[in-house]
C-alpha positions as CSV (number, residue, x, y, z in Angstrom):
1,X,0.0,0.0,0.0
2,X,1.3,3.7,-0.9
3,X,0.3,6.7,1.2
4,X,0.3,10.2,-0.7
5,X,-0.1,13.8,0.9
6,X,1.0,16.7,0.0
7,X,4.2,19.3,0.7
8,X,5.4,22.5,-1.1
9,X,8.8,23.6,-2.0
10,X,10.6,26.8,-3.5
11,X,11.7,28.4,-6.7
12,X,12.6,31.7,-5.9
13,X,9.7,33.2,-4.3
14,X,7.3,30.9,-5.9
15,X,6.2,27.6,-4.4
16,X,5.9,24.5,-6.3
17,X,3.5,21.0,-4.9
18,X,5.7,18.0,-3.7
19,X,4.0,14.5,-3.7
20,X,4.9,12.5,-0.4
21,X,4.8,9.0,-0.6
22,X,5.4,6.4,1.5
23,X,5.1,2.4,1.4
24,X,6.2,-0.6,4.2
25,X,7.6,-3.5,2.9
26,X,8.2,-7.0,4.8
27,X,11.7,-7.3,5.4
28,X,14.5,-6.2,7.4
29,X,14.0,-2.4,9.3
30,X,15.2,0.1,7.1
31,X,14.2,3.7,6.5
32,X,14.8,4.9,2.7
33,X,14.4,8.0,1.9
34,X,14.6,9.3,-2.6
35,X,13.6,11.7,-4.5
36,X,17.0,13.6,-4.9
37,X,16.7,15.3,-1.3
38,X,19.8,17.3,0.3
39,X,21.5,16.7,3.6
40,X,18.8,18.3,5.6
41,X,16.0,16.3,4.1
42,X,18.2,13.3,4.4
43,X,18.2,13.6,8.4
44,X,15.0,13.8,8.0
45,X,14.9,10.1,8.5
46,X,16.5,10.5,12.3
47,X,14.6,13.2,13.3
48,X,10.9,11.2,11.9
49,X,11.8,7.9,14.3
50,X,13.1,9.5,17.3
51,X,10.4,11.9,17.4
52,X,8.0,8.9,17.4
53,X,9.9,7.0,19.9
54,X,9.6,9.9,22.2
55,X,6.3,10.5,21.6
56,X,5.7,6.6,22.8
57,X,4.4,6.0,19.1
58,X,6.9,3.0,18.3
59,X,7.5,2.0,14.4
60,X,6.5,-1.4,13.2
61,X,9.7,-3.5,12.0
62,X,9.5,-3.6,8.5
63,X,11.1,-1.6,5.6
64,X,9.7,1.8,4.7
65,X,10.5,3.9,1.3
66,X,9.6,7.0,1.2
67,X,9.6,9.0,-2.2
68,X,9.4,12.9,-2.8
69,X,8.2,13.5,-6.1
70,X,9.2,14.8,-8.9
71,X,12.6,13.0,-8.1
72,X,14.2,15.2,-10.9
73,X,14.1,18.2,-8.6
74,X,16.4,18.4,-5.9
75,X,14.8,18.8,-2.8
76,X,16.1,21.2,0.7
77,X,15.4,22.0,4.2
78,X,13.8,20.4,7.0
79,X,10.1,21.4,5.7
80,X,9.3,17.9,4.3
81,X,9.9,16.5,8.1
82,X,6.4,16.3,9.2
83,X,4.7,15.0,5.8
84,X,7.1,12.2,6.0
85,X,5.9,11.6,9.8
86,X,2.5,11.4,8.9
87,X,2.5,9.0,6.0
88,X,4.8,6.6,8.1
89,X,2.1,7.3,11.0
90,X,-0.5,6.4,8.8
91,X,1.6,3.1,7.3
92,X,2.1,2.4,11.2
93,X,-1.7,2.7,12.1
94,X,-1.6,6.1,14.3
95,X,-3.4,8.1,12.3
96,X,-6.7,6.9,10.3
97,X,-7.6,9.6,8.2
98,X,-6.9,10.2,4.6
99,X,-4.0,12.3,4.0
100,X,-4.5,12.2,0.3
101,X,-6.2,15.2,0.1
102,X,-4.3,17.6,2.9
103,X,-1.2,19.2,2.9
104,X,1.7,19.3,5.6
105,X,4.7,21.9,6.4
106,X,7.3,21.9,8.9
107,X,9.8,20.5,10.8
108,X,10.0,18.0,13.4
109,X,12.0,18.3,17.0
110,X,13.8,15.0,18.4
111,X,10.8,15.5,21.0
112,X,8.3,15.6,18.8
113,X,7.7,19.4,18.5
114,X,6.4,21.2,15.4
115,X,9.3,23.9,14.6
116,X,8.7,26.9,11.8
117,X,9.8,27.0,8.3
118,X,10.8,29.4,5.9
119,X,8.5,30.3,2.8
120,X,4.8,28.9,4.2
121,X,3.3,31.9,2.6
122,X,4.3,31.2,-0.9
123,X,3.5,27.5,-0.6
124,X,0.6,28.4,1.0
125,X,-0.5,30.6,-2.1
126,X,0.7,27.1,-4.1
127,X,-1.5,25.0,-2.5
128,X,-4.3,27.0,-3.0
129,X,-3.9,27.2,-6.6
130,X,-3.3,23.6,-6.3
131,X,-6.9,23.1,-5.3
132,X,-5.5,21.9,-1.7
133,X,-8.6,22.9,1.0
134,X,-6.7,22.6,4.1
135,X,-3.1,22.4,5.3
136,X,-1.4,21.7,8.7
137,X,1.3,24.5,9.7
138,X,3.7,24.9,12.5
139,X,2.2,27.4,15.0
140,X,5.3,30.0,14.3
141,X,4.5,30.7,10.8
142,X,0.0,30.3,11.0
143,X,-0.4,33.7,10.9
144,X,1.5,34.3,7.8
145,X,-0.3,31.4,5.8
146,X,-3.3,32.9,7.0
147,X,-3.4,35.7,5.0
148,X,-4.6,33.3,1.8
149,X,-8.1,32.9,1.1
150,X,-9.7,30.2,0.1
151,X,-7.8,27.6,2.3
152,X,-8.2,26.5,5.7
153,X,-5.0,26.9,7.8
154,X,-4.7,24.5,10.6
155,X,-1.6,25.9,13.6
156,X,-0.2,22.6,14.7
157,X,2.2,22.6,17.6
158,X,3.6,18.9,17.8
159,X,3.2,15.7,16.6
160,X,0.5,13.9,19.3
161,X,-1.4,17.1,18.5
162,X,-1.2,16.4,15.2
163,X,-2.0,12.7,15.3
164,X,-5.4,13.5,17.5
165,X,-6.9,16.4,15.4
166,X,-6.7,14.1,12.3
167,X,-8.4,11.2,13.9
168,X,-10.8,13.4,15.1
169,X,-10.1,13.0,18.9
170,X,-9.2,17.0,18.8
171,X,-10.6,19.8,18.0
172,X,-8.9,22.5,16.2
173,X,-10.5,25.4,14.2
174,X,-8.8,27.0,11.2
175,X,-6.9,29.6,12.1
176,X,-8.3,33.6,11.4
177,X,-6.8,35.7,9.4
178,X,-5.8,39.0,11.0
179,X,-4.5,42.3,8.9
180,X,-2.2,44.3,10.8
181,X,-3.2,47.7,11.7
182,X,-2.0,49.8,9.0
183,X,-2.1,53.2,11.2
184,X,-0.1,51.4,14.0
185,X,2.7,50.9,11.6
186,X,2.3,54.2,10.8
187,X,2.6,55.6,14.3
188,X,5.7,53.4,15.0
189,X,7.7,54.8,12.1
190,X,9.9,58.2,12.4
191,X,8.0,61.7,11.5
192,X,9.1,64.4,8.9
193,X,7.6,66.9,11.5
194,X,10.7,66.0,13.9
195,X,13.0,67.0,11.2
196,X,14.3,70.9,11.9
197,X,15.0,72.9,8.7
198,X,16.2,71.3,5.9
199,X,13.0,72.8,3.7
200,X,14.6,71.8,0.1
201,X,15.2,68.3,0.8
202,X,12.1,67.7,2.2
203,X,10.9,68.8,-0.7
204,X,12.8,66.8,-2.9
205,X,12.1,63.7,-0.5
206,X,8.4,64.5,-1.4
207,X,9.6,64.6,-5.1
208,X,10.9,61.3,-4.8
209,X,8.1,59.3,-3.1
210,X,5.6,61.2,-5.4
211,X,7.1,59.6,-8.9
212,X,8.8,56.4,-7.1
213,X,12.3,58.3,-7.6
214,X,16.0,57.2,-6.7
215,X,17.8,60.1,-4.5
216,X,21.3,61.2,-3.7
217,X,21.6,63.2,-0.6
218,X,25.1,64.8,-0.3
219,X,26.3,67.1,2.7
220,X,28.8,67.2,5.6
221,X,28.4,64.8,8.9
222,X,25.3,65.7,11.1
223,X,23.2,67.6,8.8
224,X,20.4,64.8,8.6
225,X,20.9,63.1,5.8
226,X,20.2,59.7,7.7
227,X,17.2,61.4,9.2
228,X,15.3,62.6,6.1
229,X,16.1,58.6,4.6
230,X,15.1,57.2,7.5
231,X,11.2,59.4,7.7
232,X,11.2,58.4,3.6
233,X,8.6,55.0,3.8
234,X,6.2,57.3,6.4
235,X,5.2,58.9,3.3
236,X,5.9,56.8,0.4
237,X,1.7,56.1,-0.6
238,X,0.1,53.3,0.9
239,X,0.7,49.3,0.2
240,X,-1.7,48.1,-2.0
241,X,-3.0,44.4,-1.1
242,X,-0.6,42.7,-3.7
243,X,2.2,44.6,-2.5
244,X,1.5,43.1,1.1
245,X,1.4,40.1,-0.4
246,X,4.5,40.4,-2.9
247,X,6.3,41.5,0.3
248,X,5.6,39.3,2.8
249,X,7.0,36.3,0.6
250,X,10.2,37.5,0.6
251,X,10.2,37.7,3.9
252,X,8.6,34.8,4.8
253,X,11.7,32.6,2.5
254,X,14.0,34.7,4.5
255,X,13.1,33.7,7.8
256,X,12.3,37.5,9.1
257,X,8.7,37.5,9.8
258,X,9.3,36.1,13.6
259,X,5.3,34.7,13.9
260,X,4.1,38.1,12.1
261,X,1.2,37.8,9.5
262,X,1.3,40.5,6.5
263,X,3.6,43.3,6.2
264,X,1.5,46.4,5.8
265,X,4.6,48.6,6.5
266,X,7.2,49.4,3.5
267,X,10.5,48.1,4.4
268,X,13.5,50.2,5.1
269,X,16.7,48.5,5.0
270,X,20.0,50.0,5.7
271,X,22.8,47.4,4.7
272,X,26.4,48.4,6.1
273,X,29.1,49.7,3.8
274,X,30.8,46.1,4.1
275,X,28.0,43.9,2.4
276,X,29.0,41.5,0.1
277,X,27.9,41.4,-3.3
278,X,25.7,38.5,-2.2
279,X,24.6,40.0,0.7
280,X,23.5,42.7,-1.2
281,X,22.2,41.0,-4.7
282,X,21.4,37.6,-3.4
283,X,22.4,34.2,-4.3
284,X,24.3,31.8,-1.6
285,X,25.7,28.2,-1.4
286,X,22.9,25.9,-1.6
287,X,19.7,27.5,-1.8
288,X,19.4,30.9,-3.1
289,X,18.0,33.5,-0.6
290,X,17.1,36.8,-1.5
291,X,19.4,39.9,-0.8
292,X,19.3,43.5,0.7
293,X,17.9,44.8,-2.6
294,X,14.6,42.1,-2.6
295,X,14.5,42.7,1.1
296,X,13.7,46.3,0.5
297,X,10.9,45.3,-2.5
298,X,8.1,47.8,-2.3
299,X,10.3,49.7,0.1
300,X,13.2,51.8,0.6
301,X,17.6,51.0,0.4
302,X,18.9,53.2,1.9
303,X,22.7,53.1,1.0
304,X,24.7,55.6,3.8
305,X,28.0,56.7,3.3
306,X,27.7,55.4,-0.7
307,X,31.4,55.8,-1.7
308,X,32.1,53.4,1.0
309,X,31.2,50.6,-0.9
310,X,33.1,48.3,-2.7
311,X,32.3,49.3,-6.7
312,X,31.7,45.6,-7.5
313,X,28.9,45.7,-4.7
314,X,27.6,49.1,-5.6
315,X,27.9,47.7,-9.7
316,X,25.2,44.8,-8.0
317,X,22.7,47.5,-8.1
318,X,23.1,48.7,-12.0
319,X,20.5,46.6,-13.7
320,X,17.8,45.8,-10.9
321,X,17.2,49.7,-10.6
322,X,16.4,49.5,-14.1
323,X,14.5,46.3,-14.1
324,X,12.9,46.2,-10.9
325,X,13.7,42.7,-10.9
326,X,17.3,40.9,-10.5
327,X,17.8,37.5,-11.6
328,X,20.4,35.4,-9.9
329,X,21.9,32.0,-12.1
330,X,23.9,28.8,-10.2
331,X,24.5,25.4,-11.7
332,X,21.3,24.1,-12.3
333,X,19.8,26.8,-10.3
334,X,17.8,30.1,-11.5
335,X,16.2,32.6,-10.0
336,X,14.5,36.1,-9.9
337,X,13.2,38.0,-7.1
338,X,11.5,41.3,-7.9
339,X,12.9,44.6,-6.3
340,X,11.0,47.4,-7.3
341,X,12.3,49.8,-4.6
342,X,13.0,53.6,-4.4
343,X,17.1,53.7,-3.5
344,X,18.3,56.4,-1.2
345,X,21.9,57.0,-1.4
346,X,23.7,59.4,1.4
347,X,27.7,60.6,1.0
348,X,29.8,63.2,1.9
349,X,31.1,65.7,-0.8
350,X,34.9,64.3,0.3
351,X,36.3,62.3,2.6
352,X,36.5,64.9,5.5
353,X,32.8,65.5,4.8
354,X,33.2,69.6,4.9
355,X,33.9,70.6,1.2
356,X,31.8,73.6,0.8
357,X,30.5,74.4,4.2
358,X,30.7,77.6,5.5
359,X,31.5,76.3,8.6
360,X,34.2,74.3,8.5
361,X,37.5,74.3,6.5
362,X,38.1,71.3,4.3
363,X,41.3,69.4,5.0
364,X,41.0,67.3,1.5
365,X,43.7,67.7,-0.9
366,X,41.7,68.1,-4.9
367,X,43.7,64.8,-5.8
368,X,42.1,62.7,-2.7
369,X,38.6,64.4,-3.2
370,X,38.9,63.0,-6.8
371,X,39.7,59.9,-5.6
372,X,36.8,59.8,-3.0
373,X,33.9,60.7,-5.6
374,X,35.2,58.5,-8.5
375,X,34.7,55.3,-6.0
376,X,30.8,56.2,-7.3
377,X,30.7,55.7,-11.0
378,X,29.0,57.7,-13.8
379,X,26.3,55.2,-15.2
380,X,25.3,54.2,-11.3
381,X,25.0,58.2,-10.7
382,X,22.7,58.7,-13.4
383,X,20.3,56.0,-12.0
384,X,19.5,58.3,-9.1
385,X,16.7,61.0,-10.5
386,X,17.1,63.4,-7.9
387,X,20.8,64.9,-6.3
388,X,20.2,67.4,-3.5
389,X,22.7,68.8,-1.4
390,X,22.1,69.1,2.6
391,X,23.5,71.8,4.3
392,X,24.3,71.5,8.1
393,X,21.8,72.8,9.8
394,X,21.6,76.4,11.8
395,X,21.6,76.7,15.4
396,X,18.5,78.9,15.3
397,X,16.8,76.1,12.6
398,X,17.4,73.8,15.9
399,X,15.6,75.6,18.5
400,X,13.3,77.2,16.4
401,X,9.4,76.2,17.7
402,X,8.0,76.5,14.8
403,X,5.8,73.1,14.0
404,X,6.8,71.0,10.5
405,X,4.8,69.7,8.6
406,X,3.8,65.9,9.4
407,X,4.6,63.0,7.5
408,X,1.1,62.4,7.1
409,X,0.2,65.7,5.2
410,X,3.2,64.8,2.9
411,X,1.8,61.7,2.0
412,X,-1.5,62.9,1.3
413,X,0.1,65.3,-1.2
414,X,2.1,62.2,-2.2
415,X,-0.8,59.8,-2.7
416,X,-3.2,62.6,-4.8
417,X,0.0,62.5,-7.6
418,X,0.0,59.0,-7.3
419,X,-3.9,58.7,-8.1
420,X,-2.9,60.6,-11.0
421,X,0.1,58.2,-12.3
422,X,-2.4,55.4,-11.8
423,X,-4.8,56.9,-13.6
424,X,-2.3,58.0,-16.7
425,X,-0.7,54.2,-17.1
426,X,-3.6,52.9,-16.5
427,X,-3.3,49.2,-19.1
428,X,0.1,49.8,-19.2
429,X,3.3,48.1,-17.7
430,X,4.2,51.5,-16.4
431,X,3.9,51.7,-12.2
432,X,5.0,55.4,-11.8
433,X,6.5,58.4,-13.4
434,X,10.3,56.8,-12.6
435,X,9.4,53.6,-14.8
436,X,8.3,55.9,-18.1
437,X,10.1,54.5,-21.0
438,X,11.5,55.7,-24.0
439,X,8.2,54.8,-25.9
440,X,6.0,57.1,-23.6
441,X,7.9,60.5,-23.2
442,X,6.3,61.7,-26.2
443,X,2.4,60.8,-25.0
444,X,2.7,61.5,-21.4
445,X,6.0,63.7,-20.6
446,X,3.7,67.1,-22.7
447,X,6.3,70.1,-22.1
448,X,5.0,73.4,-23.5
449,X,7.8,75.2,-25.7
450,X,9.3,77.3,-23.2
451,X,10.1,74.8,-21.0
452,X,11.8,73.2,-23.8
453,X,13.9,75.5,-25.1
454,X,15.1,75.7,-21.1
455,X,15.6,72.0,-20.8
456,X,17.7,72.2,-24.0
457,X,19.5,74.7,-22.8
458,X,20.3,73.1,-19.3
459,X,21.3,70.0,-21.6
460,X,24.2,71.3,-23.3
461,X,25.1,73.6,-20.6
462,X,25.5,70.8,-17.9
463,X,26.5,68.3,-20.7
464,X,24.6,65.9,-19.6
465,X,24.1,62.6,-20.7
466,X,20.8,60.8,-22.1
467,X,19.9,58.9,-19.5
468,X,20.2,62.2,-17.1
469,X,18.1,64.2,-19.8
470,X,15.5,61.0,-19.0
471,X,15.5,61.7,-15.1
472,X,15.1,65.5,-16.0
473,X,12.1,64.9,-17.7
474,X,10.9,62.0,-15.2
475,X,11.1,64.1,-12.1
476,X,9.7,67.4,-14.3
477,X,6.1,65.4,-14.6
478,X,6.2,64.5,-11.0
479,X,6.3,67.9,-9.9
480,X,3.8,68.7,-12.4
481,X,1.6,66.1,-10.8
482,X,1.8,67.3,-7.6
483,X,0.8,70.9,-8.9
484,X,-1.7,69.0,-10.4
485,X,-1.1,70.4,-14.0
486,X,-1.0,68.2,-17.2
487,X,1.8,70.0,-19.0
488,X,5.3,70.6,-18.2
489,X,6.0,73.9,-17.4
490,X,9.2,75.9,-17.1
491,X,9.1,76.1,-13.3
492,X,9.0,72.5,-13.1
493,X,12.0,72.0,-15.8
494,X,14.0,74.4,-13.6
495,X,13.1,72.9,-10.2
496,X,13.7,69.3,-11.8
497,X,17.4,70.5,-13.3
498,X,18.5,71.5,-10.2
499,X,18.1,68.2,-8.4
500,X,20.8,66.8,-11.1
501,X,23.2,69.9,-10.9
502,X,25.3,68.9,-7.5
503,X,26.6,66.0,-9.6
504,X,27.8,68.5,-12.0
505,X,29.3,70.9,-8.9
506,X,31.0,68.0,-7.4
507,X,32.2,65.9,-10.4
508,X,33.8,68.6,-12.4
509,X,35.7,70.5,-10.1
């Protein structure tokens, strides 16, 4: 007799349905385990029996196979623990139900304990589209494959447990789905009113979360450039249900939800100057995880002290900017994670910090200043829309009582222009005013002709590239939306050339 259920593995953020199946033959005891699995899915086989035997639920003395299916896939982690342990239970006479129908996740303690997995939200989403009707979770990581409809979650804590609400003896309800409190999240995260001074990148900051654009803050130490990166997600517009959901599986195959359901919060993540190029991209030994930049999907990166960085790390970043996706190749092995994220960059304008400030001399010879800005290279500098310089900050700025404006009246400002993006792309492929393409500057970038004649002029006086001539234009309509006018005017070409000068100020001394 063969016993089938049900258990999930992952491609890249995706799950895919494993078959489970199990048979006793007469014969001498033995315990095989196929199907291509890995180390970890090997042990599974210790684990399974001593778990039993602890549980007083003794295995019969006979031969059991156990296959995971398709064999041609190679098969990792500990997630496949408790399947196995309920089709040998079943072959063993514990548990009487049929399994054929269910599916199991998670792995199994030596004392019989249910323990968390990574990635039960995306092979939860599987096994709905599978057709699955319930499935049988660790308790750890129920609230997180509650968040799909359509399936009933079952919060299983060890394996006696287990064996009791199958049979029937125990009574267990399908676990509720609960949404975190949106305007909690909101409450937690750092507010643009605690920010003193600093009026022109706040406004730029507003610029950026408005059209979903990349931002380079330079200035000196202490004038806030962490502070303004740091208050960016508070008004970046709100998460849309598939972003929650987009989200949350990344960082439910990372490990980082910690028993939380869905993310309603964007990330923020702040990687240190020493992350690898793996760290930062993704990839690994063994299975591939996602890195910093898919951590931050739907959220913010915020890179400080960008020069820093090693190039090769910082060259990581090149293509999934443009893409909003990175794709991440291993022997026999390929994966893509999307990270459509809105990168903040902060750096000092040389390595003492204080070239240009009034208030401080700089120390910096012009050969190691050179030196210190080249570490950032040309094409990675153009994929940042918006350069704003941030001045320190005055001592009368500091104690000044004077109330700023909250993070919550920014993103209502925020979230009218972004009604207005959705409303423009609408059928399109096209998210924001930062994703336009070539194809579309002509239809929805309309600039009246004096506002052309300045942006050609800024062109060849600045000499600046075509790609920075794109992130002119880009960041032009965003402040057109947010004034609410359909045509490009002037005021907006001059305010949206001025956020790529400082390049120009810097680089070309």
């Amino acid at each position: 007799m063969v016993i089938k259920c049900t258990s999930f593995g992952l491609n890249g953020i995706d799950g895919y349905a494993v078959e489970v199946e199990a048979a006793m033959q007469s014969g001498l005891p033995a315990f095989d385990l196929v199907g291509l699995p890995d180390t970890a899915v090997k042990e599974s086989r210790d684990r399974v029996k001593t778990a039993m035997k602890n549980c007083g639920l003794a295995m019969p003395a006979a031969h059991f196979i156990v296959n995971l299916a398709p064999a041609d896939i190679k098969k990792e982690g500990p997630v496949y623990d408790l399947p196995i342990l309920v089709n040998i239970m079943v072959l063993s006479g514990y548990i009487r139900a049929n399994v054929s129908n269910l599916a199991f996740l998670g792995e199994v303690s030596l004392g019989g304990n249910v323990r968390g997995v990574n990635g039960v939200l995306p092979m939860t989403i599987k096994a709905h589209e599978c057709g699955i009707k319930k499935i049988y979770v660790p308790e750890q990581n129920a609230a997180e494959a509650a968040v799909v409809d359509g399936i009933e979650v079952y919060a299983i804590s060890n394996i006696v447990q287990l064996c009791g609400v199958l049979n029937g003896d125990i009574s267990c309800e399908p676990v509720k789905r609960e949404v975190q409190n949106k305007q909690k999240n909101k409450i937690a995260a750092p507010d643009f009113s605690q920010v003193k001074g600093q009026y022109e990148a706040k406004r730029a900051m507003e610029i950026a979360a408005a059209g979903g654009h990349n931002i380079l803050l330079i200035g000196p130490p202490g004038s806030g450039k962490s502070m303004l990166a740091k208050r960016l997600p508070s008004i970046l517009p709100d998460m849309t249900f598939d972003e929650m959901i987009e989200t949350t599986k990344i960082h439910s195959i990372s490990g980082n939800l910690r028993g939380e359901g869905l993310i309603t919060a964007r990330p923020f993540r702040s990687p240190h100057h020493s992350v690898t190029p793996v760290g930062l991209g993704g990839g690994g030994t063994g299975t591939i995880r996602p890195g910093e930049v898919s951590l931050a999907h739907n959220g913010v990166l915020f890179l400080d002290e960008l020069p820093e960085f090693r190039r090769g790390v910082l060259e990581v970043l090149r293509q999934p900017i443009e893409d909003g996706r990175i794709t991440i190749s291993r022997s026999g092995q390929n994966c893509t994670f999307p990270c459509t994220i809105t990168v903040v960059a902060a750096m000092n304008p040389c390595p003492c910090g204080y070239y240009g400030d009034p208030n401080h001399s700089c120390t910096c010879s012009d050969n190691a200043i050179s030196r210190y800005l080249s570490r950032v290279s040309g094409p990675l500098l153009d994929r940042f829309d918006i350069h704003v310089e941030v001045p320190a900050v005055k001592f009368d700025e500091l104690r000044s009582t004077e109330t700023s404006e909250c993070s919550a009246d920014i993103q209502k400002r925020v979230n009218e222009a972004r009604a207005v993006q959705q409303e423009r792309y609408k059928g399109t492929q096209t998210t924001c005013n930062a994703k336009i393409d070539a194809g579309q500057f002509e239809k929805y970038c309309i600039i009246d002709k004096d506002a052309e004649q300045t942006l050609k002029n800024s062109f060849e006086s600045l000499k600046m590239t075509a790609r920075a001539y794109d992130r002119v234009l880009k960041v032009a309509r965003t402040i057109a939306d947010l004034e609410k006018s359909e045509v490009i005017r002037t005021d907006h070409v001059l305010e949206a050339v001025q956020y790529r000068s400082l390049d120009r100020k810097y680089w070309n001394r």
